[in-house]
C-alpha positions in Angstrom: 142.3 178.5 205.9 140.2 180.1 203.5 138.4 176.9 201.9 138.4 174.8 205.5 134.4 174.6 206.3 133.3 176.1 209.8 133.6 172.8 211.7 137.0 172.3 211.1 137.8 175.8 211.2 136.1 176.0 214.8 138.4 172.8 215.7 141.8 174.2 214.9 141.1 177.5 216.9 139.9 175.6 219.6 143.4 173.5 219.7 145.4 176.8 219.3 143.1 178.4 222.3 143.4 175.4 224.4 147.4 175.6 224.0 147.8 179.2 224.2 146.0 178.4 227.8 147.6 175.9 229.3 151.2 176.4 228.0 151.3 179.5 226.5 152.5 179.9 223.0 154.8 182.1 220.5 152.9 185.2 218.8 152.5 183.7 215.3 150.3 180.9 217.1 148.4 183.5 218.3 148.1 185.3 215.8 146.8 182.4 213.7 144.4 181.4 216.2 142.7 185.2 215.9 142.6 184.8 212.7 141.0 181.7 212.5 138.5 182.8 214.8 137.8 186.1 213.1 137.1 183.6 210.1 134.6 181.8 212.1 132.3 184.6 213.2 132.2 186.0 209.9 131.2 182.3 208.7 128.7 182.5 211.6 127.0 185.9 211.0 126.9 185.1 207.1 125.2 181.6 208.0 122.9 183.3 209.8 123.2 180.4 213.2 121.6 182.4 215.5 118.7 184.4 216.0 117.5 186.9 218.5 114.0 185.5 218.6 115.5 181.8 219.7 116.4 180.6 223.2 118.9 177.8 224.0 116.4 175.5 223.3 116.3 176.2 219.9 119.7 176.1 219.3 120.9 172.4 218.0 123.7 170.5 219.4 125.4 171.3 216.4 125.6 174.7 216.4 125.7 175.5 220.1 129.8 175.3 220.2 129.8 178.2 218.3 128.6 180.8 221.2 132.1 180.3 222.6 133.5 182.0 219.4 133.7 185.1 220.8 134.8 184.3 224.2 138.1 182.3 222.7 138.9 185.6 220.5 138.4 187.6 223.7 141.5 185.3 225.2 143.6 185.1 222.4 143.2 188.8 221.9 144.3 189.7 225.2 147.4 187.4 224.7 148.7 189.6 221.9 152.1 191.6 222.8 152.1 195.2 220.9 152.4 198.5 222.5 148.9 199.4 222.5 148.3 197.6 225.6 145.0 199.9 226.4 143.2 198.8 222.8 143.8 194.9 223.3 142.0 195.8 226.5 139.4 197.4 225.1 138.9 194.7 222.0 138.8 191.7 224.4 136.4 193.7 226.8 134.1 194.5 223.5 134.5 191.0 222.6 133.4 189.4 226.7 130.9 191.7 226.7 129.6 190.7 223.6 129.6 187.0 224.3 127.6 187.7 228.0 125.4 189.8 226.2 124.3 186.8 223.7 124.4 184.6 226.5 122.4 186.6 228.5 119.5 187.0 225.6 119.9 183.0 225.3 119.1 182.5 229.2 122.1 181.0 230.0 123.9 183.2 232.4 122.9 182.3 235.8 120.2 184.5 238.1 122.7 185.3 240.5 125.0 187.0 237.7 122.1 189.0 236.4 120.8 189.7 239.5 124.5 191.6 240.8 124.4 193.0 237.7 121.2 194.6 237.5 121.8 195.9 240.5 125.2 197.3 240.2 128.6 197.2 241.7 128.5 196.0 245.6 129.0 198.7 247.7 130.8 196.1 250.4 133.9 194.3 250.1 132.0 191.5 251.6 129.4 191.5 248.8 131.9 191.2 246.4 133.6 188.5 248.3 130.8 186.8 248.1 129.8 187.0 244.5 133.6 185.6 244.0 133.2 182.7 245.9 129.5 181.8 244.1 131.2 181.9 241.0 134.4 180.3 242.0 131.6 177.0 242.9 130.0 177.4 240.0 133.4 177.5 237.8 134.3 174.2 239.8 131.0 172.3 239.6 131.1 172.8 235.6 134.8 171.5 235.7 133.9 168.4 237.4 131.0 167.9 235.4 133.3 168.0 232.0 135.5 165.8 233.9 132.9 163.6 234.7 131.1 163.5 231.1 134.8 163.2 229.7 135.2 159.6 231.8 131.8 158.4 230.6 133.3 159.1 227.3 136.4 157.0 227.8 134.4 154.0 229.4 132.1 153.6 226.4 134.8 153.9 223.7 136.6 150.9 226.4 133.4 148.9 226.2 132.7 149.9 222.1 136.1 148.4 221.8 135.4 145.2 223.2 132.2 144.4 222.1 134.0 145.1 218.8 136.3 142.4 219.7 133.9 140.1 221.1 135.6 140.3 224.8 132.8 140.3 228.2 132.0 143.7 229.6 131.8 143.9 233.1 128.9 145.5 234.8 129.6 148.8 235.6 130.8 149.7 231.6 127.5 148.5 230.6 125.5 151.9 231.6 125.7 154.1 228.7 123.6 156.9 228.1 121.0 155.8 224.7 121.7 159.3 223.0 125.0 160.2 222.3 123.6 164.1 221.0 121.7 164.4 224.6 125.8 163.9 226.5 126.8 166.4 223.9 125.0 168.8 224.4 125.5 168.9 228.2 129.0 168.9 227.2 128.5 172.3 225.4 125.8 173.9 228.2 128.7 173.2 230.4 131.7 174.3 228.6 129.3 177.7 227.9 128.6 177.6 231.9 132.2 177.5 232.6 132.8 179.9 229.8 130.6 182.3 231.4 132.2 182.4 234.8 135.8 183.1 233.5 134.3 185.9 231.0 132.6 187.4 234.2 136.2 187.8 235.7 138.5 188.7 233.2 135.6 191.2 232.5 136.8 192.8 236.0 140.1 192.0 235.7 141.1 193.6 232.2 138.7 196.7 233.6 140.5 197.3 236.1 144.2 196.6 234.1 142.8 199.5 231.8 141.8 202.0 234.5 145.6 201.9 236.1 147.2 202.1 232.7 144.9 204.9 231.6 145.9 206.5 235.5 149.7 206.0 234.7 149.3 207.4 230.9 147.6 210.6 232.4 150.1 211.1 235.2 153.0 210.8 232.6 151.0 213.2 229.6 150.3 216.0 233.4 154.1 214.9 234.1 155.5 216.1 230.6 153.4 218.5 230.1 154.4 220.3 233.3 158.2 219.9 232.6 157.7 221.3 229.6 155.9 224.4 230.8 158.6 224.4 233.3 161.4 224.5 230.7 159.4 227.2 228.4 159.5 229.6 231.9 163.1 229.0 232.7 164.4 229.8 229.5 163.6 232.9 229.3 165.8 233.5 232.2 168.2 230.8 231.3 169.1 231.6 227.5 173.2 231.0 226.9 175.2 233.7 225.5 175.8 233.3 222.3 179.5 231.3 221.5 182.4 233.0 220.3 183.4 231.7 216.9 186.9 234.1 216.7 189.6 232.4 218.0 191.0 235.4 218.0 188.6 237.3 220.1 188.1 233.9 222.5 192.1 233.5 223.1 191.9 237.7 224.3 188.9 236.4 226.8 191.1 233.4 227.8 194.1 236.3 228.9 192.1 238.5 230.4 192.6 241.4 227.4 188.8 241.1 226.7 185.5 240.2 228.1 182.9 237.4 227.0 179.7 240.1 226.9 181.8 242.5 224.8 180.3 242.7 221.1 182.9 241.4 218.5 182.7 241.7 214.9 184.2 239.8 212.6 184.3 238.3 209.1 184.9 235.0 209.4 182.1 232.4 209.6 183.1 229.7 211.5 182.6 226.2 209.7 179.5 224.5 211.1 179.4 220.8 212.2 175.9 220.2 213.7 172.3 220.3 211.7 172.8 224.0 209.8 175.5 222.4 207.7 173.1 219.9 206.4 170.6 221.8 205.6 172.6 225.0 204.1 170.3 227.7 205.7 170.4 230.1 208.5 169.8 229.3 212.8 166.0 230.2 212.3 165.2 229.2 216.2 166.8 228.7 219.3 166.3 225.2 219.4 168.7 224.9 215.7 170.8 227.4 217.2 171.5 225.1 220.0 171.7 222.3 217.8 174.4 223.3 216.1 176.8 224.1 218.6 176.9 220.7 219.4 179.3 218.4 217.4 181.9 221.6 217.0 186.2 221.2 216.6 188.2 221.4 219.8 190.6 223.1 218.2 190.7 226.7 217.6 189.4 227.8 213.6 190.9 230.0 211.6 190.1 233.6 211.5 191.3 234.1 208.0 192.0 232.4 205.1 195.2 231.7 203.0 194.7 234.6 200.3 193.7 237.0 203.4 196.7 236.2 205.5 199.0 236.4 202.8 197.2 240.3 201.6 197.8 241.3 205.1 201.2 240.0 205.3 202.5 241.8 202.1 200.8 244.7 203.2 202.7 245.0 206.9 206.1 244.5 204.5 205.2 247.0 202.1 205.2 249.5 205.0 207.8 248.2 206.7 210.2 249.0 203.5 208.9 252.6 203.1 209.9 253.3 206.8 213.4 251.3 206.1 213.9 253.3 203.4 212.9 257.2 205.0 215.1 256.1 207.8 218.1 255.2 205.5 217.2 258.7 203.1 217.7 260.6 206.9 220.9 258.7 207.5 222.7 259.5 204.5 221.9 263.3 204.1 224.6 266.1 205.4 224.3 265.7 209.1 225.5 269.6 209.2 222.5 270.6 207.6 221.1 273.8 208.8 218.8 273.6 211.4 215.9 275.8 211.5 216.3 278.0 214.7 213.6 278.5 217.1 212.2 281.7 217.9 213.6 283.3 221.1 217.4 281.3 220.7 219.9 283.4 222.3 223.1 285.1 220.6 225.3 283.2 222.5 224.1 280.0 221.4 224.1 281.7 217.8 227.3 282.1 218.0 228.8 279.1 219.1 226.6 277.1 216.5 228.8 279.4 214.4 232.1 278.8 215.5 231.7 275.1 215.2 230.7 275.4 211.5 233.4 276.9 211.2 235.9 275.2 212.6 234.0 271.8 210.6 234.2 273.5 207.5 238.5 274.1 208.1 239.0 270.7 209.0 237.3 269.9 206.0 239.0 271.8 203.6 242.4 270.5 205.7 241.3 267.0 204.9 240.6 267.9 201.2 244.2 269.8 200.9 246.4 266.4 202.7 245.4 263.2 201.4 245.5 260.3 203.9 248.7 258.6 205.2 250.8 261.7 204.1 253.4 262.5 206.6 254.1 258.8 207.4 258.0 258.4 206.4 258.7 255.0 207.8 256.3 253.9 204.9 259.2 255.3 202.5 262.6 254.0 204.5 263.5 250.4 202.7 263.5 247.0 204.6 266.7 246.0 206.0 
């Protein structure tokens, strides 16, 4: 594309405009046709085609196809799909504007265009009606006038043939205009006519596309903006408890032994699944706290460890055998030890406690004199 000269150049972004309008066509052939356009009006400006101190006039046949340059790149621009909507409407509006403005300078927009516009929007929907339908004849009058100059072209080439091949003419084909350059160039001054009318609408028309999407931007920014305000003022008085990480502490809350706003503290840090695992630091803000409580187990996490459970364990059976073994020490000392007496014990008491020693310590010394099983003579009579 680089090395094609301007005429060509022109010609192939004329096609790819031409088929972008009438059947539309995929984003790469758009694309391409910009492009090729772009490279035309820098060929254009370096050339140096036009000046300000000409008038149409001046300009030669050759050169006057390329006014339209900037009113094809205005329509292809306008074609291109990317998010940005607002800036393609700005570009093709810079680019319309720029071609009316050169048009304008080279007398070709009509008086009645410069007149409306020199005098402002219409303040009545019937003015503007009415500038619509003056342009709407114009726009057709130049379209049958291209059809028209584009059937005097197919007669001639029909009658060039057959001279060529030596065949009669009839009458009509005979009338051909002596300078080819003179139908050109009202082939150009139309197409720039034409040109002109559908650069004066789309002017309006991508205006207007721009002032509802900037309406509907603004309304969503004042829409976000507010719910977001909103949110900062209800969280203040919406701020969750903090969760309970103890399972422990968050079965007692389940059975009624404890309460949720009762302070717990405890040594085990939970294991983290959410965004603080990641990045191995402390809940800073509210919104990481929040963050983190997300992806969490449903099942209950331990509250120890293995080494901690199995301390604890050996230490509840460490006491369990000292009390096992000061119970058993009571069990097998002298059950008639001497009690201590309380103050204020009667004599009578007294002296039953010693009666019963007594009478323990002569049964005794009875059992210590007769050895068990004495007295028992059927053990010595023989069988039989």
């Amino acid at each position: 594309m680089e090395d094609m000269p301007l005429p060509a150049l022109f010609e192939q972004a004329r096609k790819i405009h031409a088929t972008a309008t009438e059947s539309g066509a995929d984003q790469e052939l758009v694309k391409k046709g910009c492009e090729a356009l772009n490279k035309c009006e820098d060929m254009v400006n370096k050339l140096g085609l036009f000046s300000a101190n000409e008038t149409k006039e001046d300009i030669s046949t050759t050169n006057l196809k390329y006014i339209l340059v900037p009113f094809y790149l205005a329509e292809l621009t306008e074609k291109l799909a990317q998010d940005d909507r607002i800036q393609i409407l700005k570009t093709s509006q810079a680019k319309l504007k720029e071609f009316i403005s050169f048009c304008e300078a080279m007398e070709l927009v009509p008086k009645e265009e410069l007149e409306s516009c020199m005098q402002g929007a219409p303040n009545s929907v019937a003015d503007q009606r009415a500038r619509k339908i003056a342009r709407f004849k114009r726009q057709r009058a130049a379209e049958s006038k291209l059809l028209e100059i584009k059937e005097r072209k197919e007669r001639r080439g029909r009658s060039t043939k057959a001279a060529a091949l030596s065949t009669p003419v009839e009458a009509g084909e005979e009338e051909v205009l002596d300078d080819d350059g003179e139908e050109e160039r009202e082939a150009w001054n139309t197409t720039i006519s034409l040109a002109i009318c559908k650069a004066l609408d789309l002017l309006e028309m991508f205006k207007k596309e721009e002032e509802m999407l900037s309406a509907v931007k603004d309304r969503q920014a004042k829409k976000a903006e507010a719910w977001h305000r909103d949110a900062a003022v209800h969280a203040q008085y919406t701020k969750p408890s903090p969760p309970i990480t103890c399972a422990t502490f968050a079965q007692d809350v389940l059975e009624g032994r404890a309460k949720a706003s009762q302070a717990h503290d405890h040594k085990h840090q939970p294991l983290l699944f959410g965004p603080a695992s990641l990045v191995n630091g402390s809940l800073a803000t509210d919104r990481e706290r929040m963050a983190a409580q997300v992806f969490q187990p449903s099942h209950r996490l331990p509250t120890m460890s293995i080494e901690e459970a199995g301390l604890r364990e050996m230490e509840i059976m460490n006491k369990w055998q000292e009390r096992n073994a000061r119970l058993m020490e009571e069990a097998n000392s002298s059950w008639y030890k001497e009690r201590k007496s309380k103050p204020g014990q009667d004599d009578d008491e007294e002296d039953v406690d010693d009666a019963a020693q007594e009478k323990a310590r002569a049964w005794d010394d009875w059992k210590d004199d007769i050895p068990r099983g004495a007295g028992n003579k059927k053990l010595d009579i023989p069988c039989g």
